[in-house]
SEVOGU-585839 format. One record per residue (C-alpha): residue number from 1; residue in one letter; x, y, z. Coordinates in steps of 0.25 Angstrom, whole numbers, plus 5000, padded with zeros to 4 digits. Example, Ala and Ser with C-alpha at 12.3 -4.5 7.8 and 13.67 -1.06 7.14 Angstrom:
residues 2
pos  code  u  v  w
1  a  5049  4982  5031
2  s  5055  4996  5029
This chain:
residues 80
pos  code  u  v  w
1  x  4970  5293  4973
2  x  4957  5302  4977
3  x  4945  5300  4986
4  x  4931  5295  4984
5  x  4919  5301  4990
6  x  4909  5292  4996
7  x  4897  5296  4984
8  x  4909  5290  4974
9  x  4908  5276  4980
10  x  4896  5266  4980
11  x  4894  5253  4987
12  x  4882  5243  4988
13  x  4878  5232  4992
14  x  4869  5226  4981
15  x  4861  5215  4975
16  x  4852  5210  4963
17  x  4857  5211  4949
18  x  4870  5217  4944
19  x  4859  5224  4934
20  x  4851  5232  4945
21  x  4856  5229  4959
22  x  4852  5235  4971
23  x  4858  5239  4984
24  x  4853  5228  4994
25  x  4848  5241  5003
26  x  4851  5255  5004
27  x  4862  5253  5016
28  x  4871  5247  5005
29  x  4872  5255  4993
30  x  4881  5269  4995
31  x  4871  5272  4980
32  x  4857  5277  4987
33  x  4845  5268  4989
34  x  4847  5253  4985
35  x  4854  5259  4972
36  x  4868  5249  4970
37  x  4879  5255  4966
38  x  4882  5253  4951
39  x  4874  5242  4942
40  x  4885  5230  4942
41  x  4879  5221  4933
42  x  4884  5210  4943
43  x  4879  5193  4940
44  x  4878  5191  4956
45  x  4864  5197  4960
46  x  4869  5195  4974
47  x  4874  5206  4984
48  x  4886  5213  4979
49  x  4893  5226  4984
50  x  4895  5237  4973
51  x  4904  5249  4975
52  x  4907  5258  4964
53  x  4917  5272  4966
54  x  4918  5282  4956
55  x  4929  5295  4957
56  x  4932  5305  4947
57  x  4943  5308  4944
58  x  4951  5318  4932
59  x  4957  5310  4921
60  x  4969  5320  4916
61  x  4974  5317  4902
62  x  4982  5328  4895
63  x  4973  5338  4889
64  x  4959  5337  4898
65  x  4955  5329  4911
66  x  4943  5323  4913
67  x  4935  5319  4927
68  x  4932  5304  4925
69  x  4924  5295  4935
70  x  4931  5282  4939
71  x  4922  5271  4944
72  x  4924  5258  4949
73  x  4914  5246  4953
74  x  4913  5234  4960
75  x  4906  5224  4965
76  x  4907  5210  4974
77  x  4897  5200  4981
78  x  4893  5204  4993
79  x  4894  5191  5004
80  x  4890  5192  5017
């Protein structure tokens, strides 16, 4: 269990290919500008919302612990 803080999550609302998309204006995207929030290499050049969250967190194993970052992304077809 733990919290997130709002500069941990991303969502957008983007379009063009899954190679560069883009933010369909800056009132969608929690990233800056028209920036998306990750490159997701989608087929559907369509609108789709992207949300991504990372945490860190301390992986603990016996002898030494270590802060990792947990991400997780995803995204679905936006239909109106």
């Amino acid at each position: 269990a733990g919290s997130l803080s709002n500069s941990a999550v991303c969502v957008a609302l983007v379009s063009g290919p899954g190679s560069s998309p883009v933010a369909v204006d800056a009132t969608t995207t929690t990233a800056g500008g028209t920036s998306p929030c990750f490159v997701d290499n989608s087929a559907d050049s369509g609108k789709r919302v992207q949300v991504s969250v990372t945490k860190a967190e301390k992986l603990e194993v016996i002898f030494f612990s270590r802060t990792i970052n947990l991400t997780s992304k995803s995204i679905a077809r936006y239909e109106q």
